[in-house]
C-alpha positions in Angstrom: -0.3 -55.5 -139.5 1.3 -53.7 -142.1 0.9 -50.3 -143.5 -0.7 -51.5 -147.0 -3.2 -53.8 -144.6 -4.2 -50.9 -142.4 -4.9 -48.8 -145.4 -7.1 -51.7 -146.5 -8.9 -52.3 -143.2 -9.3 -48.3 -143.0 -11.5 -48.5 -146.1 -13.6 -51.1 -145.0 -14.1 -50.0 -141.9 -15.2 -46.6 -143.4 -17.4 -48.0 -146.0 -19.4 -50.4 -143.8 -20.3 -48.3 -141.2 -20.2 -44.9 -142.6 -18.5 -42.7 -139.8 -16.4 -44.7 -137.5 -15.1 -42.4 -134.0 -11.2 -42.2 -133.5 -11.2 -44.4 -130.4 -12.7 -47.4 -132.5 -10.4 -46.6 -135.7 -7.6 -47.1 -132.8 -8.4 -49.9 -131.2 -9.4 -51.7 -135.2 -6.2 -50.7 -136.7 -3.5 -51.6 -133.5 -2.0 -48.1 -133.3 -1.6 -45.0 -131.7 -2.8 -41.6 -132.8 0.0 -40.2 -133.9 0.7 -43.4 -136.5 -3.2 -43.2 -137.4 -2.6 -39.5 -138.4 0.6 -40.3 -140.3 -1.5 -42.7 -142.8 -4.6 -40.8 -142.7 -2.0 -37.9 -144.2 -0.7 -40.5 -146.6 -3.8 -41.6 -147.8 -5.2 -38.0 -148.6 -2.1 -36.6 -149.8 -0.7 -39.7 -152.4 -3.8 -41.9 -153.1 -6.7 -39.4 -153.2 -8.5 -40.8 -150.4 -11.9 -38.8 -149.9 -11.7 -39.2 -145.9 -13.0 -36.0 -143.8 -14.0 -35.0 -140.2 -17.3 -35.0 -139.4 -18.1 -33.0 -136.5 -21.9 -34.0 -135.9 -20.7 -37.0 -135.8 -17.4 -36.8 -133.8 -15.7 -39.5 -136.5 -13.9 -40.0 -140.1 -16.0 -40.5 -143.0 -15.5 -40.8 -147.0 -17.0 -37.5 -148.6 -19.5 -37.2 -151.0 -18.1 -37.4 -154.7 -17.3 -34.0 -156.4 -17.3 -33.7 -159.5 -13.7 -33.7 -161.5 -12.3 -34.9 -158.1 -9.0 -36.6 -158.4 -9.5 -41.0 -158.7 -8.8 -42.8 -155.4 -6.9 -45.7 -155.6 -5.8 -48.5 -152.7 -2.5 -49.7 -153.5 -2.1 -53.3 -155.2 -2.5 -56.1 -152.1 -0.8 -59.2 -153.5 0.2 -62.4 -152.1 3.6 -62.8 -151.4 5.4 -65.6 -153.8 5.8 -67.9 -151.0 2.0 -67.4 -150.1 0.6 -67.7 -153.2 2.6 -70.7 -154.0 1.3 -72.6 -150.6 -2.5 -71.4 -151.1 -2.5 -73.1 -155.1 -0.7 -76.0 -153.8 -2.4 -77.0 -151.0 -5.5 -76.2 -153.1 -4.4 -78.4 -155.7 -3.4 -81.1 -153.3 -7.0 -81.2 -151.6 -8.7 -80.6 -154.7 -7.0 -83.8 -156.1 -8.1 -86.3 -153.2 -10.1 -89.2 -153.8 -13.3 -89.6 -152.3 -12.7 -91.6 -149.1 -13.1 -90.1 -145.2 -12.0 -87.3 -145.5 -14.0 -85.3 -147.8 -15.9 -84.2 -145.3 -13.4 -81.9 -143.8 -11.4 -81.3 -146.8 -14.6 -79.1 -148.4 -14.4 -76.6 -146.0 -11.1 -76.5 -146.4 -11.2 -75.8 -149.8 -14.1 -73.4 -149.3 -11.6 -71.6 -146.9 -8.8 -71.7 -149.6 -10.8 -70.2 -151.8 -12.2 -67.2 -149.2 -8.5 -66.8 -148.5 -7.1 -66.6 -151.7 -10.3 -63.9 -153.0 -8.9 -61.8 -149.8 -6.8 -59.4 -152.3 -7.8 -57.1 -154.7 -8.8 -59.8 -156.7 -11.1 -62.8 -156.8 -10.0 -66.2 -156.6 -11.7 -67.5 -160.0 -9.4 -64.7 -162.0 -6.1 -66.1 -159.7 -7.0 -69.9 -160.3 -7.1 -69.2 -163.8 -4.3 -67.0 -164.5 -1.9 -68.2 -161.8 -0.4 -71.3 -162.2 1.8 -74.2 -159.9 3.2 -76.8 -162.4 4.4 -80.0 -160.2 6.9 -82.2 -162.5 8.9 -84.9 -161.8 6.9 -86.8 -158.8 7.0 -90.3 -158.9 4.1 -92.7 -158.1 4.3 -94.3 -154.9 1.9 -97.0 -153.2 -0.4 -95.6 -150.7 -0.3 -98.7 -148.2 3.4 -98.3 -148.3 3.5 -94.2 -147.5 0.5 -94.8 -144.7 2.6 -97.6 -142.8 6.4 -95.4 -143.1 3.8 -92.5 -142.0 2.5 -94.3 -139.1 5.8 -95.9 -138.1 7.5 -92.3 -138.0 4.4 -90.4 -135.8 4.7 -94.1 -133.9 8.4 -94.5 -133.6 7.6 -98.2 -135.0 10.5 -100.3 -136.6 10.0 -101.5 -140.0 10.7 -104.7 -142.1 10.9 -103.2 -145.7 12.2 -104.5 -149.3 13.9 -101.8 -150.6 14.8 -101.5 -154.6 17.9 -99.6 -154.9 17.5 -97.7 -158.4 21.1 -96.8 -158.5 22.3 -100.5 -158.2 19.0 -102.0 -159.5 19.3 -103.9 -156.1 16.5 -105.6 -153.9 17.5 -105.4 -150.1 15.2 -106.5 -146.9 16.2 -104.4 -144.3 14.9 -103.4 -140.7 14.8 -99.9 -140.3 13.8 -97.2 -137.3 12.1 -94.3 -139.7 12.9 -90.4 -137.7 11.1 -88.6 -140.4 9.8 -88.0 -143.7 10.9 -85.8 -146.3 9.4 -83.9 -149.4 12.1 -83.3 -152.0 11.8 -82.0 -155.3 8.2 -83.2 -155.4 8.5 -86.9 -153.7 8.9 -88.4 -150.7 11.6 -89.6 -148.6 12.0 -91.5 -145.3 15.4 -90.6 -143.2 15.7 -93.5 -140.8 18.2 -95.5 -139.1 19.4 -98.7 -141.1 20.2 -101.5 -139.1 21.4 -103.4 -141.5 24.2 -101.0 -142.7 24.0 -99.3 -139.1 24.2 -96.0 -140.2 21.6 -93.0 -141.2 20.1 -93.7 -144.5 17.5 -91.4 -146.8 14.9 -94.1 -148.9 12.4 -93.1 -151.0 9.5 -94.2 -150.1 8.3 -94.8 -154.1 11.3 -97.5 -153.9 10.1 -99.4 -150.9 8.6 -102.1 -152.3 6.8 -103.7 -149.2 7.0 -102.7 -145.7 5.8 -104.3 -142.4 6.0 -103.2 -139.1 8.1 -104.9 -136.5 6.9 -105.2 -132.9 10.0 -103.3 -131.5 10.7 -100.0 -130.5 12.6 -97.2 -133.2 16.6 -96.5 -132.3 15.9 -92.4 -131.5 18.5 -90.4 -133.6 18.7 -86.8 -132.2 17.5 -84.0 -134.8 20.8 -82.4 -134.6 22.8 -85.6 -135.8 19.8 -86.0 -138.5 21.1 -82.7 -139.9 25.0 -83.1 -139.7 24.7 -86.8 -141.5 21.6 -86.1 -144.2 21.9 -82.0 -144.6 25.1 -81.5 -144.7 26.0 -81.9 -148.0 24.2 -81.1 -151.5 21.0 -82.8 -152.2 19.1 -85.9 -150.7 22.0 -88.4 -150.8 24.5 -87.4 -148.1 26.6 -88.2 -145.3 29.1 -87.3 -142.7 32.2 -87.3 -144.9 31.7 -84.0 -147.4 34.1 -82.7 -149.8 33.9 -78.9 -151.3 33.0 -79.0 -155.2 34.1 -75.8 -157.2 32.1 -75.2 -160.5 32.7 -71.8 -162.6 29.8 -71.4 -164.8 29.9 -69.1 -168.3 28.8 -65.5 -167.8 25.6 -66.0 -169.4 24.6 -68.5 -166.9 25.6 -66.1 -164.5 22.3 -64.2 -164.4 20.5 -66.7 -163.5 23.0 -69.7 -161.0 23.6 -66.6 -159.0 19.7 -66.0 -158.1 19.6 -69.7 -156.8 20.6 -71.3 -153.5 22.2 -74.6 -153.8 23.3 -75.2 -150.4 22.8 -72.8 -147.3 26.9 -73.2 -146.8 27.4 -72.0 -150.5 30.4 -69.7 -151.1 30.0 -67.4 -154.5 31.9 -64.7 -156.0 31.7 -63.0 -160.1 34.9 -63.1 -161.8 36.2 -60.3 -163.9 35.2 -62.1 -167.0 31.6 -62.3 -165.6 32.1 -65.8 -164.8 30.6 -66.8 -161.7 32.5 -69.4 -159.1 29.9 -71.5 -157.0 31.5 -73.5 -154.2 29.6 -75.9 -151.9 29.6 -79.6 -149.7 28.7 -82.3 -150.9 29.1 -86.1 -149.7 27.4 -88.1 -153.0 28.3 -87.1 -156.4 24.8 -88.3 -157.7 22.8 -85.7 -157.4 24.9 -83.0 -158.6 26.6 -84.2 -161.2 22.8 -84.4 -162.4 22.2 -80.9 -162.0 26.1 -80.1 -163.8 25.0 -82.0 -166.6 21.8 -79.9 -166.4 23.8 -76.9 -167.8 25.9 -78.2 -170.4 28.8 -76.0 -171.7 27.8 -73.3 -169.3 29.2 -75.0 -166.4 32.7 -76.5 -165.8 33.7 -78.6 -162.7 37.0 -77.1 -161.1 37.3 -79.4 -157.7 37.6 -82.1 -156.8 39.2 -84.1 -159.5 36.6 -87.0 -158.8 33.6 -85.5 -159.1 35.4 -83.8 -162.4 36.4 -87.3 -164.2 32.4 -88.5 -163.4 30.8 -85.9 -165.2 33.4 -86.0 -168.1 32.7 -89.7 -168.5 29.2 -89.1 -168.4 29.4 -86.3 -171.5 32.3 -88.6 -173.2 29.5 -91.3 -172.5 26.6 -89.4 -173.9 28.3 -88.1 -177.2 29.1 -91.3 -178.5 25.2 -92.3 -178.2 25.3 -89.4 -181.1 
């Protein structure tokens, strides 16, 4: 444990049972005398804390108040943004279950959620209420269809699915060997092997319109080759063949494109101007080009001239709806 968290469990340790003997502070905390002595300094000397020796007793203690005695405080103990963010979510998630077989294990769960989230300084009714995780943008999907790719992934089942391309407003029956699924900017997606184009292939599952399975065994795709073909590149909609897009974006931007990760191969760098230069793979223009639109004037494509002249048609395109 931390320091922060043995200064915590210190406290309690010391307010439940009164005076607690070195040898048991020890073995509680995970550390050796010396370290024990080093925070026990600490939190006398820079919070306040009212601990003494008791000698009858052969342990620490908190001393009786004294008047105009200097305040003790424990310092702030906060979740993490990564932890709070999974403890609401997965709160929210459970919370927002149907009734069906599970909600008999999904109140404990919830009951734990809670005990785990009220674990800070703070209780959990004050961080539900003033803490908040806004999900936007996820897509309905049919709950027959999700249970059967699901079971066909964990099963390494073949599946018969209509797929409705939203790109091409196509309808395609394909066979497919699912390897795993995907949650992406708030929905789902299946990476599988397509037979019928014989290649790797990302689908969202809120597109499959219908999907059986097929009495035959999935084609294995190694987790390595999963990567290279459907990570490589920038968002969901990649492939093996990448090409390096250069976008410089205004100096106001700056401040906040530099703070973000768009690909774990990105190359940066500031300008003198206080422009800032983002370079990173990409095999389908799609999904960025979306997110270059997202910034307007702020952002101008450098490289590749493709990926340039399709998000200069797109702004030509949109201005003359005005």
């Amino acid at each position: 444990m931390d320091r922060t968290e043995r200064f915590y469990k210190l406290h309690r340790l010391l307010e439940a049972k009164g005076t607690v003997r070195i040898g048991e502070l020890l073995r509680e905390l995970g550390v050796s005398r010396a370290t024990f002595k080093r925070d026990l300094e600490y939190m006398r000397d820079r919070m306040n804390a009212p601990i003494e020796w008791d000698r009858e007793q052969r342990g620490y203690r908190f001393a009786a108040g004294a008047a105009g005695a200097p305040r003790y405080e424990l310092p702030g103990l906060w979740f993490s943004p990564a932890e709070i963010r999974a403890l609401l979510t997965m709160q929210h998630l459970l919370a927002s279950l149907q009734p069906g077989l599970l909600e008999p294990h999904v109140k404990p769960l919830l009951a734990r959620l809670r005990a785990a989230l009220g674990a800070g300084e703070h209780p959990a009714d004050e961080i539900e209420r003033r803490v908040r995780i806004i999900h936007l943008g996820a897509r309905t999907l049919a709950l027959p269809h999700f249970e059967r790719v699901a079971a066909a992934v964990l099963n390494r089942q073949r599946l018969r699915i209509a797929y409705a391309s939203r790109g091409s407003n196509e309808r395609t029956e394909r066979e497919i060997s699912p390897q795993r699924l995907v949650h992406y900017r708030e929905n789902w997606y299946c990476d599988a092997w397509c037979h019928l184009r014989e290649d790797l292939r990302s689908f969202a599952v809120d597109a499959i319109q219908s999907a059986v399975p097929v009495e035959k065994r999935a084609k294995s795709v190694a987790e390595r080759e999963l990567d290279a073909v459907l990570a490589a590149g920038y968002g969901i909609f990649s492939g093996r063949r990448t090409t390096w897009a250069k976008l410089r974006f205004t100096a106001e931007r700056a401040r906040w494109v530099a703070a973000e990760e768009w690909h774990p191969r990105q190359r940066a760098r500031f300008e003198a101007d206080g422009s800032y230069v983002l370079e990173l793979p990409f095999s389908d223009p799609r999904e960025l080009a979306m997110d270059v639109l997202r910034h307007g004037a702020h952002v101008e494509v450098l490289e590749p001239a493709s990926l340039r002249d399709a998000v200069k048609a797109q702004l030509a395109a949109a201005l003359a709806r005005y």
